[in-house]
N, C-alpha and C positions, 0 to 999 in steps of 0.2 A: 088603416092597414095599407090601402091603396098609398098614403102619398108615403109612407115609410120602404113601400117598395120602389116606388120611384127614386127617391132620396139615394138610396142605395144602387141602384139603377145608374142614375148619375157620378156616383163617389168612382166607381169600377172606370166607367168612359172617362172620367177624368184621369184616371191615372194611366189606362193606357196610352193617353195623349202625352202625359210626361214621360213617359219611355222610351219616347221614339229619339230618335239622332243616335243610335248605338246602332255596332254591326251587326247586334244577334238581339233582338227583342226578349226582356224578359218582362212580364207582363205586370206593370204596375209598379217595379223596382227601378229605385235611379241611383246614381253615384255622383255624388258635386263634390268640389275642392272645399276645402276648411284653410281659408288663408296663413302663410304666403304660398300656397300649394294654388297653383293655379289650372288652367280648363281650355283647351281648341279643338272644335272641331275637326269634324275629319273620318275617316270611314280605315281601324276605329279611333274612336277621339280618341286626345291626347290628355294626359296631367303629365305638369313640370314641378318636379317636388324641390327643394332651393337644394343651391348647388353646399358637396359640402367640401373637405378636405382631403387629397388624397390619403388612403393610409387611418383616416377618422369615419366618424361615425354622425348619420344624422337621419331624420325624419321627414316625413311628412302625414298628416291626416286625412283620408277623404271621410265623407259621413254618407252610411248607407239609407234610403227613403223607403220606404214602405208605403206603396198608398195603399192599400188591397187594406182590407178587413178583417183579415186573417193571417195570421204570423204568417212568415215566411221562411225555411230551412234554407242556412243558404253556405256553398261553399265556395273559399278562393284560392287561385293559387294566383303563385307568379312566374312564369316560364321563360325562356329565351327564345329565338325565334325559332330554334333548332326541337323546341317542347320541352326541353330540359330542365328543371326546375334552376332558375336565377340565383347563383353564387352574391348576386350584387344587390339587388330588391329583396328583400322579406319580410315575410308576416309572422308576426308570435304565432306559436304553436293553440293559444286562447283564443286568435281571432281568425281561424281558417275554416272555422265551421262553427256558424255564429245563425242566432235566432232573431232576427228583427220583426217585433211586433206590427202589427196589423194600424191603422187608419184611426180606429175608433178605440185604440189603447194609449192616447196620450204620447206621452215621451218618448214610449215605448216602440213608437213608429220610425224611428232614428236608430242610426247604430253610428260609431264612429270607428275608424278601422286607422290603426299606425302602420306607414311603409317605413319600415328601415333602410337605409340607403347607406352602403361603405363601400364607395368606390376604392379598387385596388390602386388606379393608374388617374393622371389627369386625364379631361375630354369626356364627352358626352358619352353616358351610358344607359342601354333601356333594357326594357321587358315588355313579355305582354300581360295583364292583370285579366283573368278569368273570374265573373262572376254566376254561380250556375246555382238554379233552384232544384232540390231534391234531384242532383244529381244527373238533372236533364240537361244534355245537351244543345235540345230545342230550345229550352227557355235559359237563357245566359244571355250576359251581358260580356263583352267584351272590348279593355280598353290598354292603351301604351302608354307605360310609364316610364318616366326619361326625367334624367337630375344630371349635372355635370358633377366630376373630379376636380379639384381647383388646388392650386401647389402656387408659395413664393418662387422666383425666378432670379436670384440673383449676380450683378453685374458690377464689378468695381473699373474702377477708369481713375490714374495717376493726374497729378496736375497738371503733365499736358495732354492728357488726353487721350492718353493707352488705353488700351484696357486690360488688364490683369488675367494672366492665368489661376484658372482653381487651382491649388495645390501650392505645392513652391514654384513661384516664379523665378524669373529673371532679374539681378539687383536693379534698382530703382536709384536715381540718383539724385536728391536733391538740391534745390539753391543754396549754397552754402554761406558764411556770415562771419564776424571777426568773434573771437574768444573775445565774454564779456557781453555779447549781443547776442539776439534771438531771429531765428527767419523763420516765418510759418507755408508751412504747404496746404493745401488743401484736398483731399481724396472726394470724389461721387459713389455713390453708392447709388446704384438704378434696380430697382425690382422691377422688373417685366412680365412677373406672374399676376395671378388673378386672385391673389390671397396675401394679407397682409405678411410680410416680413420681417420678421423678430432677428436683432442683432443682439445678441449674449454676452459679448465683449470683443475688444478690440483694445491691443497691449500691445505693447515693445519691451525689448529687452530689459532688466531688472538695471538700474545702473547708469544705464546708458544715458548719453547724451538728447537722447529726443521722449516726449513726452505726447499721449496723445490727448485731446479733448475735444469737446461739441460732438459727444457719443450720440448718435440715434440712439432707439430703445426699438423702436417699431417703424419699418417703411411702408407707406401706401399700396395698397397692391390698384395695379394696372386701371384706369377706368376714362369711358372713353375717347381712347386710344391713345392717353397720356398716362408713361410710366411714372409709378413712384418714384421718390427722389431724395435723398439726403448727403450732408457732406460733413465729412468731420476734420481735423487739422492735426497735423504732425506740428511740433512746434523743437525745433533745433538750438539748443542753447549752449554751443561747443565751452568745455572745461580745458581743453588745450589745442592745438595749434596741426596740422594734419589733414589727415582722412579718416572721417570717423562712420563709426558704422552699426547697424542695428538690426533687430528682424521685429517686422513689423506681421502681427498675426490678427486674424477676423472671424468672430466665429456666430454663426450665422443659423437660421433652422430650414434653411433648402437642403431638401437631403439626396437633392441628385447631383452636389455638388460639396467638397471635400474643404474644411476652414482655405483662407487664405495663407498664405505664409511668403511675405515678400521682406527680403536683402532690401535695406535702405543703405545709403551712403549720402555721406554730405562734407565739402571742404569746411574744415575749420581754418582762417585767414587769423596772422596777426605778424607782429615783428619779432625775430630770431637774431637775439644778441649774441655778437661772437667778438673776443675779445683777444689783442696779439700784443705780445710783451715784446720790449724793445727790439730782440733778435726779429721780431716776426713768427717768432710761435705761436700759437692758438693757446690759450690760457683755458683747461679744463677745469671747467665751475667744479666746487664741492661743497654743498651746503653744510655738512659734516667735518672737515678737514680742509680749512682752504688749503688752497696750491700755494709754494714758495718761489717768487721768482727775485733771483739773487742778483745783485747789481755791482759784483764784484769788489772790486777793493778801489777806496776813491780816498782820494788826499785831501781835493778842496772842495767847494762848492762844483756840483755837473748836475743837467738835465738828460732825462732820459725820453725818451718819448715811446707812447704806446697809443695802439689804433683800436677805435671800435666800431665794426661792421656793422648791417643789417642785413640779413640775410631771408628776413620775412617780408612777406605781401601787405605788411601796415606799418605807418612810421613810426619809428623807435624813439617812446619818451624816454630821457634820461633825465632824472628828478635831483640826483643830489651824487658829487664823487668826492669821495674826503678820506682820508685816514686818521688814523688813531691807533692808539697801543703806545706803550712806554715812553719812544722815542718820534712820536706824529707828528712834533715841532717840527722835527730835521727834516723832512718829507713834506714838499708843498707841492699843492696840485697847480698847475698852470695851464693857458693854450685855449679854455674852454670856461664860460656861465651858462651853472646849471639853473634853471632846465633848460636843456637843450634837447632839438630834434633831429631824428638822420632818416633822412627817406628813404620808403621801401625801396627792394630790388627791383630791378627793372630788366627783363632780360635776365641775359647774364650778366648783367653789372650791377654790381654790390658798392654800396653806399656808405662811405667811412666818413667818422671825424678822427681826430687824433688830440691828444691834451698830453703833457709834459706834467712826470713827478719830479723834480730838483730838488737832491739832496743835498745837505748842506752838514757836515758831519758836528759833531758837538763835545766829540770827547773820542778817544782811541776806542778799537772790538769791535763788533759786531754790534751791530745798529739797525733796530726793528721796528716795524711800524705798521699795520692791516689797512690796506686799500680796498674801499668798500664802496660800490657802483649800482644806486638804487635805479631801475628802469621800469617800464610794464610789458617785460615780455615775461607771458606767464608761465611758459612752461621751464623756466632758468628761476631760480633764486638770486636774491642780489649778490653781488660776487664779492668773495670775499679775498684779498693777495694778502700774503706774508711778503 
């Protein structure tokens, strides 16, 4: 009898020795973290429950101790520093007035308690957690609990090295390339948040000359003190000859910032055939209806001669000039072997050759023949003269 008094004697000093390090002594009750929920000292201590999501939802566990002998009635709340019950921290409505069994009931001596934690904003947010026996004041525990808000941060930066407004920007101007070739750009993408960054898509216009690839899906959030980081590629494969143009959009799950939407532009280079009939007129292409240019009335054998420009930023192959139709005997090309090349513009000065049709008549009337001038300037059809 005696040593089961003792026994018990001892069970009680034990546990109010575990009680102690709290502001307000409840006597024989503790509160420890349930990992990743962690524990600091401090008057009153601290739990950090893991950070979660602005805007989300998350948890954490502590486990209540009982050394005592005897159940324990026990209630919690969670307040602000103001007393106010915590908009941010809470407890189910199940676990705010909770029975943790006694010492010598097993399992029973344990309770585990879920903090909910949904932060509204990024940045650290606390409470104070109140643990009080039968509604005593005197006998309470008291501890601060604190979890941060955590949000992607995203940040785009052009190839050289802008950086991009949210919204619609400013156009964007790319390195531009010849019709027939490709130039790639490269974009960054930096998350400077503390939460990974999900990229949803990232598209250019329907059609258009640029295409995008090397899509992130997910950028690294922030860690120490190196942001995430990815880069994807505008890829430019001009179908004709100019200034071409695109909108390039990003869309992204930071929500304190609105998709991207950036104006691309980029030169498309190549050579611009222009073509001048004997007077010196400019001969307008018709892939539908060649043009007729007439050579009047001729007795005997005469040459005529006609010039062909360059009027683009790449040198103009000329593959093959011949005619044909009814009368293409009477009609010889001369002056020029094809292929032949005429360099780009330079400045303003335009770059000609010239080559001689000599007709040679074969019979009295009107005498016909299709002069047809194969080249690679793309955005012209090969020319076709009557």
């Amino acid at each position: 009898m005696k040593r089961q008094l003792l026994m018990r004697l001892v069970v009680i000093w034990l546990g109010a020795l575990l009680a102690t390090g709290t502001e307000a002594s409840a006597t024989g009750l503790t509160l420890a973290p349930v990992s990743p929920v962690s524990m600091e000292g401090g008057s009153p201590p601290v739990f950090t429950l893991p950070s979660v999501r602005a805007n989300a939802n998350g948890s954490g566990v502590l486990r209540l101790l009982n050394q005592n002998a005897s159940a324990a009635q026990l209630t919690l709340s969670l307040t602000t520093s103001n007393g106010a019950a915590s908009p941010v921290f809470t407890i189910s409505e199940f676990s705010r007035q909770v029975t943790v069994g006694g010492a010598f009931e097993g399992e029973d001596g344990a309770k585990d308690i879920v903090i909910n934690f949904s932060p509204p904003a990024t940045g650290l947010h606390e409470a104070f957690l109140t643990v009080s026996r039968n509604n005593d004041p005197t006998n309470e525990l008291r501890y601060r609990v604190q979890a941060t808000g955590i949000a992607p941060r995203i940040s785009v930066f052009t190839p050289s090295g802008t950086a991009l407004v949210e919204g619609t920007s400013s156009i964007v101007t790319l390195p531009g390339t010849a019709v027939g070739s490709s130039a790639t750009s490269r974009f960054l993408v930096v998350n400077t948040g503390d939460h990974p960054l999900a990229i949803t898509g990232i598209t250019t216009t329907a059609g258009s000359d640029f295409t995008v690839t090397e899509i992130p899906a997910t950028i690294a959030a922030r860690a120490t003190g190196i942001n995430g980081s990815a880069l994807f590629s505008v890829n430019f494969t001009p179908s004709a000859t100019g200034l071409r143009t695109t909108t390039l959009e990003i869309l992204h799950d930071d929500s304190s910032k609105p998709p991207f939407v950036v104006p691309l532009s980029a030169a498309a280079s190549g050579p611009r055939i222009v073509v001048r009939d004997p007077g010196s007129d400019i001969i307008a292409p018709n892939a539908g209806t060649p043009p007729e240019v007439n050579l009047g009335n001729v007795i005997s054998s005469q040459a005529f001669t006609f010039t062909i420009e360059n009027g683009g930023d790449r040198t103009l192959t000329l593959s093959s000039i011949t005619t044909t139709g009814q009368h293409s005997s009477e009609f010889v090309v001369g002056g020029i072997t094809a292929p032949a090349t005429i360099a780009a513009a330079s400045g303003e000065t335009t770059h000609s050759r010239t080559f001689t049709i000599t007709f040679t008549p074969g019979g009295s009337g009107q005498r016909t023949a299709t002069l047809e001038i194969a080249h690679d300037d793309s955005d012209a059809s090969p020319f076709l003269v009557n």
